[in-house]
TILO-122954 format. One record per residue (C-alpha): residue in one letter; x, z, y negated. Coordinates in steps of 0.1 Angstrom, whole numbers, always signed. Layout:
# TILO-122954
+---------+-------+-------+-------+
: residuo :  east :    up : north :
+---------+-------+-------+-------+
:       a :     X :     Z :     Y :
...
+---------+-------+-------+-------+
***
This chain:
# TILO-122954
+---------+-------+-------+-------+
: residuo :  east :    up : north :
+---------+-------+-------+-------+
:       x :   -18 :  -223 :  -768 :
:       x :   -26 :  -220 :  -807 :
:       x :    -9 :  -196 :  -832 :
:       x :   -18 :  -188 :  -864 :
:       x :    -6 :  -205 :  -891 :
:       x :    +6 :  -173 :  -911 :
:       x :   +33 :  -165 :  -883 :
:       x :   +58 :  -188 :  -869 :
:       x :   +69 :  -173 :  -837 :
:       x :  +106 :  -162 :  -830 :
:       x :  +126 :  -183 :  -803 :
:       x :  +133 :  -154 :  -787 :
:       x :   +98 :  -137 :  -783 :
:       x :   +74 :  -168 :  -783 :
:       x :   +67 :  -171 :  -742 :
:       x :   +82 :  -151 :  -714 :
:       x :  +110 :  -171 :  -695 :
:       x :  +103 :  -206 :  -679 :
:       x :  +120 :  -217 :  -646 :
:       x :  +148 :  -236 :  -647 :
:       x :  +144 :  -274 :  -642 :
:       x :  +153 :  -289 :  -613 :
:       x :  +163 :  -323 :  -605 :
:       x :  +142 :  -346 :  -588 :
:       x :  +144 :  -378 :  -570 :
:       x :  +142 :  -406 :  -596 :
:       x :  +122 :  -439 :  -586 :
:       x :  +114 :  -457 :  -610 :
:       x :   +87 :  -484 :  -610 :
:       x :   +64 :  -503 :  -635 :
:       x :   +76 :  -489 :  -670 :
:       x :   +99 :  -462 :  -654 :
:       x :   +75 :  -439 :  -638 :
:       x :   +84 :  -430 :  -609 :
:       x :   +63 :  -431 :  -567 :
:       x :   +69 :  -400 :  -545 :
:       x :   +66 :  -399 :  -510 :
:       x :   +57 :  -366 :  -489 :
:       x :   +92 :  -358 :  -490 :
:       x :   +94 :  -357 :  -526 :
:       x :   +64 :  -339 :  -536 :
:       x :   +74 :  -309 :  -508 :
:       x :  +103 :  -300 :  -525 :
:       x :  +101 :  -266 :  -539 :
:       x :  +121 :  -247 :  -571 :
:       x :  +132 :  -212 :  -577 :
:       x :  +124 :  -194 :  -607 :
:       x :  +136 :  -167 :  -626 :
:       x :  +118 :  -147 :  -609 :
:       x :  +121 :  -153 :  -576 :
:       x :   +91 :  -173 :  -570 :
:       x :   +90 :  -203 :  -551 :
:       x :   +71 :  -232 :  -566 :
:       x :   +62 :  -268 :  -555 :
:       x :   +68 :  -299 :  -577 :
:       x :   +36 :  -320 :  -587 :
:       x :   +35 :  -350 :  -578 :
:       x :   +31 :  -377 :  -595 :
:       x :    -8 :  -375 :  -608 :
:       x :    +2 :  -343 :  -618 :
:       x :   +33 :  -352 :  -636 :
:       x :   +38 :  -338 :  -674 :
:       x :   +46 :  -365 :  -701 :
:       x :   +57 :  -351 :  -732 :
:       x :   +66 :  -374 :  -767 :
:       x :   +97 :  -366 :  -788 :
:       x :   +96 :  -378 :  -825 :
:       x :  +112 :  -374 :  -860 :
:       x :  +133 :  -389 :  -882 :
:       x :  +166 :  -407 :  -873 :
:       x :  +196 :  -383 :  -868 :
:       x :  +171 :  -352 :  -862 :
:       x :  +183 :  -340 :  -833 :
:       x :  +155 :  -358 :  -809 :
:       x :  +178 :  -370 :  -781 :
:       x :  +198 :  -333 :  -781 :
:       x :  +169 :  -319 :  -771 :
:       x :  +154 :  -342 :  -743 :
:       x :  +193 :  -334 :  -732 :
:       x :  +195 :  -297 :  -734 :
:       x :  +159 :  -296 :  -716 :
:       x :  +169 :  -313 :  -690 :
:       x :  +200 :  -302 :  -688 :
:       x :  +217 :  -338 :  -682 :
:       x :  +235 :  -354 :  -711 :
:       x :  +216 :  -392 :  -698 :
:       x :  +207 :  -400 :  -732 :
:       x :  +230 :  -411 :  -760 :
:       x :  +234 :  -387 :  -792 :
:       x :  +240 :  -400 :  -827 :
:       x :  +264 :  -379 :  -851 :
:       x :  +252 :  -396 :  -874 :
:       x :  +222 :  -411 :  -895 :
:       x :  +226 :  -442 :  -877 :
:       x :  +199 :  -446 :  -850 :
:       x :  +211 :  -442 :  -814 :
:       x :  +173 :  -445 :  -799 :
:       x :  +169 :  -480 :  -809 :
:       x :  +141 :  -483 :  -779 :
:       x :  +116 :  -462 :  -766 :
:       x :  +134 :  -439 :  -733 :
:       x :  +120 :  -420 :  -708 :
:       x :  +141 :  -388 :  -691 :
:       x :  +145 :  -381 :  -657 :
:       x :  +121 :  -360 :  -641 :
:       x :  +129 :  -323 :  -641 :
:       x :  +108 :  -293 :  -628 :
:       x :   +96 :  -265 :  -651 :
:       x :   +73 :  -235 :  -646 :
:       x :   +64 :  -253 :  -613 :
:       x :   +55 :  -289 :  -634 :
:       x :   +73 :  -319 :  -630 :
:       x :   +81 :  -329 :  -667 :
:       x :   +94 :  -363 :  -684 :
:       x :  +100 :  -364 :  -723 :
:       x :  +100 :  -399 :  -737 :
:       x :  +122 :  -404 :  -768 :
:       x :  +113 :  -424 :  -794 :
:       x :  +132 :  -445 :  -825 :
:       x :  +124 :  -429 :  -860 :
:       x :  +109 :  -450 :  -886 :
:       x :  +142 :  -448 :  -905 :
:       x :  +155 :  -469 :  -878 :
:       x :  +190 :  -484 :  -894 :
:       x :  +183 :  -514 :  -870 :
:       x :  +150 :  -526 :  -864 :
:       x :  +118 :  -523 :  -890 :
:       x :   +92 :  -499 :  -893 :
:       x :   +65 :  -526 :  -875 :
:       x :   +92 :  -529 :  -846 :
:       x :   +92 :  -496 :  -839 :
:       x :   +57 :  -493 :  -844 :
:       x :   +51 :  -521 :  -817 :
:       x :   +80 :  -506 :  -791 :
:       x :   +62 :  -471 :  -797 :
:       x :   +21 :  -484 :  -794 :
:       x :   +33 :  -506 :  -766 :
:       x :   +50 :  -478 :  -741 :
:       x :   +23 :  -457 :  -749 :
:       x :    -7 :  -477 :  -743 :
:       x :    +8 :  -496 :  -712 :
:       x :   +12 :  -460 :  -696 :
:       x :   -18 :  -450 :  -704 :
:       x :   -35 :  -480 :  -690 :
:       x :   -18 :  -465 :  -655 :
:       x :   -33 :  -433 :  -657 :
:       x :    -2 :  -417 :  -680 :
:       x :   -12 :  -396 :  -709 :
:       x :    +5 :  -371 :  -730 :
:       x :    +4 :  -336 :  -725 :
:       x :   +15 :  -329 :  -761 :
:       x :   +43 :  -345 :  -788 :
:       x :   +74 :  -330 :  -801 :
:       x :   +80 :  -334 :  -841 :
:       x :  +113 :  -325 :  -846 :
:       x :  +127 :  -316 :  -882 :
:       x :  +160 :  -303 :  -894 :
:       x :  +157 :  -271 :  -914 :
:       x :  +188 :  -281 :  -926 :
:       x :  +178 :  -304 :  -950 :
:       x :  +180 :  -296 :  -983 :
:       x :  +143 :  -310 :  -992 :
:       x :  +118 :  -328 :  -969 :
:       x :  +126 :  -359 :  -991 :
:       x :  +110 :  -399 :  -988 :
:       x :  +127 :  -407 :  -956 :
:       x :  +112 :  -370 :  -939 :
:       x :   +79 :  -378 :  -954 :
:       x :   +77 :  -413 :  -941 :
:       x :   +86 :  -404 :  -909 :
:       x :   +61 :  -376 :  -912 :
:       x :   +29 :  -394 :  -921 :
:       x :   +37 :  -422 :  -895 :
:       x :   +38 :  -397 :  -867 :
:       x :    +3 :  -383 :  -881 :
:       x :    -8 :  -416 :  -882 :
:       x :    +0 :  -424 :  -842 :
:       x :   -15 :  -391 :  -835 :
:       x :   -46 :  -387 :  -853 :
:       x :   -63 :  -354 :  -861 :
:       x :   -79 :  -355 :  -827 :
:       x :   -44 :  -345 :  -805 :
:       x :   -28 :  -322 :  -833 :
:       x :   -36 :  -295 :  -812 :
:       x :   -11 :  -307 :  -785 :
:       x :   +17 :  -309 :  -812 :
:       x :   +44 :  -289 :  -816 :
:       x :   +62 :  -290 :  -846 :
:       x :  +100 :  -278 :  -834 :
:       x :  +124 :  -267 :  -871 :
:       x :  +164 :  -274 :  -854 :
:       x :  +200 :  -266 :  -866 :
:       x :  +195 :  -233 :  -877 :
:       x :  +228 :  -227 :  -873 :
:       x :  +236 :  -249 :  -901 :
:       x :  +221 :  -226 :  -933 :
:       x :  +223 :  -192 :  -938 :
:       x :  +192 :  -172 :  -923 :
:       x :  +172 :  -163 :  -958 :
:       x :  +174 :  -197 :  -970 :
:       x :  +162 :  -212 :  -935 :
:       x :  +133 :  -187 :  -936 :
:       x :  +124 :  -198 :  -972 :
:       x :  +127 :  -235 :  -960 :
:       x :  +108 :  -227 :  -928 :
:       x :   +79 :  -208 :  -953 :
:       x :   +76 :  -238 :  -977 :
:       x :   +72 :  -266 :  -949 :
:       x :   +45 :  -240 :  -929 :
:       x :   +26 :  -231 :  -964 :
:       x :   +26 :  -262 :  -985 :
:       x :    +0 :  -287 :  -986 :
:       x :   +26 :  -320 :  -991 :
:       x :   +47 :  -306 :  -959 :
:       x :   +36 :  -294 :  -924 :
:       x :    +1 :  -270 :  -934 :
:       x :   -25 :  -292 :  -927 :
:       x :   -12 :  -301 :  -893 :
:       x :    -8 :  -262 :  -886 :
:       x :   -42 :  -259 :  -900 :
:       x :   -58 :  -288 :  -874 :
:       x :   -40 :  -266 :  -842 :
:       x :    -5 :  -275 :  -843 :
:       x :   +26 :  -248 :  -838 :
:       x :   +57 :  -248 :  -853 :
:       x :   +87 :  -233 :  -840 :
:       x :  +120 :  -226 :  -836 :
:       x :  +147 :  -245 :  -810 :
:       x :  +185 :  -228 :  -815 :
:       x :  +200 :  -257 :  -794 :
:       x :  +201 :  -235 :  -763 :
:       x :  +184 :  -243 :  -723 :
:       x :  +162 :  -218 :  -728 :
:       x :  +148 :  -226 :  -760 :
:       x :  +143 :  -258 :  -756 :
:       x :  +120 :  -246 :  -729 :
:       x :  +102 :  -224 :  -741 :
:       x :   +90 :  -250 :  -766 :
:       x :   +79 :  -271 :  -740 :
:       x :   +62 :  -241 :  -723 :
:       x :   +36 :  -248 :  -753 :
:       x :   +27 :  -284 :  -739 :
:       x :   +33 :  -282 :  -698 :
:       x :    -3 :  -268 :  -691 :
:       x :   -22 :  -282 :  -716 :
:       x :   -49 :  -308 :  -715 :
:       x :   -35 :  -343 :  -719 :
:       x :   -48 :  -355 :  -750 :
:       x :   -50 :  -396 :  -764 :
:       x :   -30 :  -404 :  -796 :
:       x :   -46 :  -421 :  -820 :
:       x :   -30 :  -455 :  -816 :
:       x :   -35 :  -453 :  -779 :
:       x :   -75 :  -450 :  -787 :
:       x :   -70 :  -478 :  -811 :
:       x :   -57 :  -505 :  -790 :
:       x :   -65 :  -494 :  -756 :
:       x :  -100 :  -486 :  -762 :
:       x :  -111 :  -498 :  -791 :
:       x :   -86 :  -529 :  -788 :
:       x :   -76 :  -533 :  -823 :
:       x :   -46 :  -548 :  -832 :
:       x :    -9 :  -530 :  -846 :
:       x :   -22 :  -540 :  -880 :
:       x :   -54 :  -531 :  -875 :
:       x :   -43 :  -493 :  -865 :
:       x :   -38 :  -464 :  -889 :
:       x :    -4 :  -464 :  -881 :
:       x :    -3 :  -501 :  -889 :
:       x :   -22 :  -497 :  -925 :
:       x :    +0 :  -465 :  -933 :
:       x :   +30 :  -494 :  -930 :
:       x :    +8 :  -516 :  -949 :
:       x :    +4 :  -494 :  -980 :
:       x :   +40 :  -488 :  -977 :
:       x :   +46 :  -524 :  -978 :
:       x :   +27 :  -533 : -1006 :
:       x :   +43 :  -500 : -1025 :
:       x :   +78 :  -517 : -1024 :
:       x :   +61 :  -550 : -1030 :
:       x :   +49 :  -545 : -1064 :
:       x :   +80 :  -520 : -1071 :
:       x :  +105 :  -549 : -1062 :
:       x :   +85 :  -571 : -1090 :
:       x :   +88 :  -544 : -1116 :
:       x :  +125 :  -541 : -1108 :
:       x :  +126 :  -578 : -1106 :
:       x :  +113 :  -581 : -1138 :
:       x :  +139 :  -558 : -1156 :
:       x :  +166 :  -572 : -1145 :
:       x :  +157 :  -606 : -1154 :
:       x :  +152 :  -588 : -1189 :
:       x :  +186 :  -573 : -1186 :
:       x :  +195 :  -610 : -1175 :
:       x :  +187 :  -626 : -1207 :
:       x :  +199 :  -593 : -1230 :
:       x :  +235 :  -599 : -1213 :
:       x :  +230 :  -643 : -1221 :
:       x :  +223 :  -632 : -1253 :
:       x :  +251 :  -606 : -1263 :
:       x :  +274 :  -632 : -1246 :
:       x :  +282 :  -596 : -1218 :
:       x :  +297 :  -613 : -1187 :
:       x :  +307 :  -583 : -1166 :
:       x :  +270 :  -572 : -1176 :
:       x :  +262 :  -605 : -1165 :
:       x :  +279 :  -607 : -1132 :
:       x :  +264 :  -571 : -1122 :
:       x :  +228 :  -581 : -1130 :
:       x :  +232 :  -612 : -1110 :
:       x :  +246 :  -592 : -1082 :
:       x :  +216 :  -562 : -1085 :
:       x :  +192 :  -596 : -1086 :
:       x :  +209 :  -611 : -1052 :
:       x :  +207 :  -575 : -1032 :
:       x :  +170 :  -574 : -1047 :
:       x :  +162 :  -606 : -1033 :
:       x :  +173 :  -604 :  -999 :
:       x :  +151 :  -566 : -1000 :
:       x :  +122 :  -583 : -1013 :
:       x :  +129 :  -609 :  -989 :
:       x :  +128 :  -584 :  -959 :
:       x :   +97 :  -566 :  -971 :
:       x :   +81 :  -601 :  -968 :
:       x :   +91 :  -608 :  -934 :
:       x :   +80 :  -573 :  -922 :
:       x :   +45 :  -577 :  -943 :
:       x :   +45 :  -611 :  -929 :
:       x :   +51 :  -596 :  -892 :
:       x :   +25 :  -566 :  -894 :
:       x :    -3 :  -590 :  -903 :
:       x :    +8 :  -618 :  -870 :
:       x :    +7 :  -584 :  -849 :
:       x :   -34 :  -587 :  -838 :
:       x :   -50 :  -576 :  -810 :
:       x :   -46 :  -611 :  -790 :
:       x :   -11 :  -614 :  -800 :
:       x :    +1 :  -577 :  -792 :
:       x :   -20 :  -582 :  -761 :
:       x :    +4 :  -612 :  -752 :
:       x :   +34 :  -595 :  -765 :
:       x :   +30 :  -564 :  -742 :
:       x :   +24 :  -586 :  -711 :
:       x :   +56 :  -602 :  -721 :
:       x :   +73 :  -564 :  -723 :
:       x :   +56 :  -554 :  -693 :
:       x :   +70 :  -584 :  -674 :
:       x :  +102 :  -578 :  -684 :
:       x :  +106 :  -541 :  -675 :
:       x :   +92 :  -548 :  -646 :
:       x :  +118 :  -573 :  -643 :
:       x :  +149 :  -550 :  -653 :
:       x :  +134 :  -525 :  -627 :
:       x :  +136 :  -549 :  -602 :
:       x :  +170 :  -558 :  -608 :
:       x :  +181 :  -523 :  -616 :
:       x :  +166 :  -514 :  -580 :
:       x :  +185 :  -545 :  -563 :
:       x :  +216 :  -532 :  -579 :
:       x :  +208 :  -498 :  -564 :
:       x :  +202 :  -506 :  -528 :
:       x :  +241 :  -531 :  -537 :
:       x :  +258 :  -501 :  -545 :
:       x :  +240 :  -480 :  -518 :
:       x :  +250 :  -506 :  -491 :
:       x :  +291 :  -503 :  -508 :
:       x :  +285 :  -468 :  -503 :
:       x :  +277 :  -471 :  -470 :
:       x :  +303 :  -494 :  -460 :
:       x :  +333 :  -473 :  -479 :
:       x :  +318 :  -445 :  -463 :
:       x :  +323 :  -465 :  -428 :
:       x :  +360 :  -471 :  -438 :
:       x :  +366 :  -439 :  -450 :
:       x :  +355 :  -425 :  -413 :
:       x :  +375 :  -449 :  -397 :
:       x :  +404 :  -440 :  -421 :
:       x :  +397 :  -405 :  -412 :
:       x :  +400 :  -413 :  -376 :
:       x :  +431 :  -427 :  -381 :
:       x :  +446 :  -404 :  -403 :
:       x :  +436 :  -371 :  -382 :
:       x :  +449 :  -390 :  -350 :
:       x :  +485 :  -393 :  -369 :
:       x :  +484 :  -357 :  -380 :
:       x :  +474 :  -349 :  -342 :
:       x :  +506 :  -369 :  -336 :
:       x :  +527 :  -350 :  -363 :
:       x :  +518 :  -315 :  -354 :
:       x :  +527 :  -325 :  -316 :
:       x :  +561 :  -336 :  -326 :
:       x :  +566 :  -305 :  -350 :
:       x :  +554 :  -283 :  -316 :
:       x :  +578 :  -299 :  -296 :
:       x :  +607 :  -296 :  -322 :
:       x :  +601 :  -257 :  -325 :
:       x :  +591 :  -255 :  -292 :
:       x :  +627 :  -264 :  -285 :
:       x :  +644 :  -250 :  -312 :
:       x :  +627 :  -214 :  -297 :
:       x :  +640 :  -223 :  -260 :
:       x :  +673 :  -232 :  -278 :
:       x :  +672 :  -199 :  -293 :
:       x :  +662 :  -181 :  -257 :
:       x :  +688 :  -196 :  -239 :
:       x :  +721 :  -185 :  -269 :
:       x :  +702 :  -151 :  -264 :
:       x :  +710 :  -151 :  -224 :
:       x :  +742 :  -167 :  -231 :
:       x :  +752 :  -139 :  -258 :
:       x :  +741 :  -115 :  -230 :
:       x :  +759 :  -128 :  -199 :
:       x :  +793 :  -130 :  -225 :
:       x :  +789 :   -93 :  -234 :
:       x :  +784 :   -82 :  -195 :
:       x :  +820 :  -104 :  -189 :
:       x :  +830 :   -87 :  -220 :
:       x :  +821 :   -49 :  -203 :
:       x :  +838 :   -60 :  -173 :
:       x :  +867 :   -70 :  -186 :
:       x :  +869 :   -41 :  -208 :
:       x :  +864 :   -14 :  -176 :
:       x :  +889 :   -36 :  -156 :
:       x :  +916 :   -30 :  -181 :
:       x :  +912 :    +4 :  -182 :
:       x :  +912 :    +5 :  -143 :
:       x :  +945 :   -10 :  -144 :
:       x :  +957 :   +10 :  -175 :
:       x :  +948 :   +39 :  -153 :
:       x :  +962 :   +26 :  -124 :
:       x :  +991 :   +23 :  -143 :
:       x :  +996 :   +54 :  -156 :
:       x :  +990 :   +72 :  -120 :
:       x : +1023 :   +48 :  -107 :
:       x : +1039 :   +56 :  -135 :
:       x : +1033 :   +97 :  -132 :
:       x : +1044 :   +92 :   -93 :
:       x : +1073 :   +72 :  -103 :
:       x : +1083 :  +103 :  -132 :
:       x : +1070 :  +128 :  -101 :
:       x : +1093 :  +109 :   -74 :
:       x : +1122 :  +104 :   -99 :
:       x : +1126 :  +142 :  -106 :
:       x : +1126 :  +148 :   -73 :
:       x : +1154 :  +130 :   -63 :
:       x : +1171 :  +140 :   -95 :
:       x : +1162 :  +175 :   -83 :
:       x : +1184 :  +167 :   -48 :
:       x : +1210 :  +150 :   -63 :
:       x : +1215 :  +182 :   -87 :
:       x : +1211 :  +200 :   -54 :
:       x : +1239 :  +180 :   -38 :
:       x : +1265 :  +180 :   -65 :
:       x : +1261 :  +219 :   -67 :
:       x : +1268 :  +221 :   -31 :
:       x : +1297 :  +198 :   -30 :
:       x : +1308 :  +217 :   -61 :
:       x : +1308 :  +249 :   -38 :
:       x : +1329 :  +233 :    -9 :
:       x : +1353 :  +224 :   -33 :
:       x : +1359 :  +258 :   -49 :
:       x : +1362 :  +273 :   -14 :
:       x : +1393 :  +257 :    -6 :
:       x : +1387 :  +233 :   +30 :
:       x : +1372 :  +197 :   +32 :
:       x : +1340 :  +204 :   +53 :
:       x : +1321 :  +174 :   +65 :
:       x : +1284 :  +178 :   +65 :
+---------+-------+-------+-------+
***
């Protein structure tokens, strides 16, 4: 998918929503690239939309290249796409990429995608031939397997202040290992946007789409530039404008796989060349100067002057030193040579695959065997909780019978109680009746001894003694 060169399209309105990757099962064989069996390639993804779709396999997988400069955000990307954090970020303008990675596959729009991330040509460890060779040699040794690209990534800050001599570089190596030819699988992706105000990343963004010395002529040969704003669904819908595409051959992989030139031989290899000699004949000018200076300080009898010309000299040397050993380096690197060099690469990744695979059955096997122990741990463990909760049954199962049996008790006590209670007042009740029969009987015989003594008190008052 082409746009024209007059618009760069908005992050937000450039394609309609991709699905959302899904991880895959990662075997890895050969350079990385992974075999599927049945099982892999019938496992199906769910969309934004609700549709179901199946993962390609692994003839139909989607290989896309991330490039720039050092520190430009390549590796934040590959992460955000794939939503994994697998590959390790610089904060920083030193390189973190030092070797060519591949990603782990992930599904998207119903493809099965891998992004490859690559070392700039800044690289604060390793030369520009270095990465030239890691770069040519990943890329042709895949393609000899049947991997090609389905597009390449450029990735530039907008927040740079100008697209200065380390941007440039980095810029016409990457047009160099793509040649004209693929430009129409290339998109160019402008990050950080967060990082400038919006006017002045819009006047940035127009300069690098509408000037000649920036990113125009690859726009004009079919190439897009957009916008990423560090988010999952950007990042996809960047790669949205690669996933269905035609794969296309860089130029470097025509060069040495099919035309079977050498590193030095390729345009990516003369483009380092030129650069080479540049510096060559500008280290002898500078060379030159300060052995002027040199002499000027001798004569004027300057010794600080002295002592920081010698040092200039000494940091000159050891540049002009490097630049020879790289120039020296670029021109051993022919076809024969790289062809020996990439067996030698190919062996040895094969080898680390090997080894990385052995280590993965090891710690499958301790898997398996903690997992053993942790069953029989389990076993163990739920037959002393069994054990536990029957004590803690029994305990309350007593402690409730305990409780029954102080309930009857309390009951029985409180019947004894009632009797008691109704026995006492049977015998206060008793009691009073004897004692009301005892008052009743006592007031009748006080009733006959009054009686009596009034009789007797008659008799006497009648004169006689009359015996009753």
């Amino acid at each position: 998918m082409s746009i024209p060169n007059g618009k760069t399209p908005h992050p937000d309105t450039q394609r309609p929503p991709l699905n959302q990757p899904q991880a895959s099962p990662d075997r890895r064989t050969g350079l990385g690239f992974e075999t599927h069996t049945q099982q892999d390639t019938s496992t199906s993804t769910e969309g934004h939309n609700g549709t179901t779709h199946e993962p390609q396999s692994e003839l139909d997988e989607v290989i896309i290249a991330v490039m720039g400069a050092t520190g430009s955000g390549k590796s934040t990307f590959i992460n955000t796409a794939c939503g994994s954090e697998e590959l390790e970020v610089s904060a920083s303008l030193f390189s973190c990429t030092s070797e060519v990675q591949l990603s782990h596959p992930f599904v998207l729009d119903g493809r099965r995608v891998r992004l490859i991330d690559t070392p700039g040509f800044d690289d604060t460890t390793k030369s520009d031939t270095d990465i030239l060779k890691m770069i040519a040699m990943f890329l042709s040794s895949a393609y000899e397997r049947g991997k090609t690209l389905a597009g390449v990534i450029y990735v530039h800050r907008i927040s740079d202040h100008r697209m200065g001599g380390v941007s440039t570089r980095n810029f016409r190596m990457f047009r160099r290992l793509c040649g004209d030819g693929a430009l129409k699988n290339v998109v160019i992706v402008t990050n950080m946007w967060n990082e400038v105000k919006e006017d002045l990343g819009k006047r940035r963004e127009h300069e690098l789409r509408t000037q000649d010395t920036f990113f125009k002529p690859v726009l004009d040969e079919g190439a897009v530039m957009v916008r990423h704003n560090h988010t999952k669904e950007s990042a996809h819908r960047v790669l949205g404008y690669l996933i269905h595409k035609d794969p296309t051959i860089l130029q470097v992989v025509r060069e040495i796989s099919i035309e079977k030139k050498g590193i030095d031989e390729t345009a990516a290899g003369e483009e380092i060349n030129k650069v080479l000699i540049a510096q060559a004949k500008a280290h002898r000018k500078q060379m030159e100067e300060l052995l002027q200076e040199h002499k000027d300080a001798l004569r004027e009898k300057d010794e600080q002057a002295r002592r920081e010309i010698e040092e200039d000299r000494r940091k000159l040397e050891a540049e002009m030193k490097r630049n020879q050993l790289e120039a020296q380096k670029l021109a051993d690197a022919n076809f024969e040579k790289f062809q020996k060099e990439r067996e030698a690469y190919e062996k040895k990744v094969k080898e680390d695959m090997e080894k990385a695979e052995k280590r993965r059955l090891a710690d499958l096997e301790q898997l398996k065997e903690e997992a053993r122990k942790n069953a029989a741990g389990s076993a163990e463990w739920l037959k002393m909780q069994a054990d536990y909760q029957q004590r803690l049954d029994d305990i309350r199962d007593r402690e409730h019978q305990a409780a029954l049996n102080a309930k009857d008790q309390q009951a029985t006590l409180l019947i004894e109680i009632e009797k008691g209670r109704r026995q006492e007042l049977e015998l206060q009740h008793q009691k009073q009746l004897q004692e009301a029969r005892w008052q009743e009987q006592n007031s009748a015989l006080n009733q006959k001894i009054s009686d009596l003594e009034s009789r007797v008190a008659q008799k006497d008052s009648g004169g006689g003694c009359t015996i009753c």
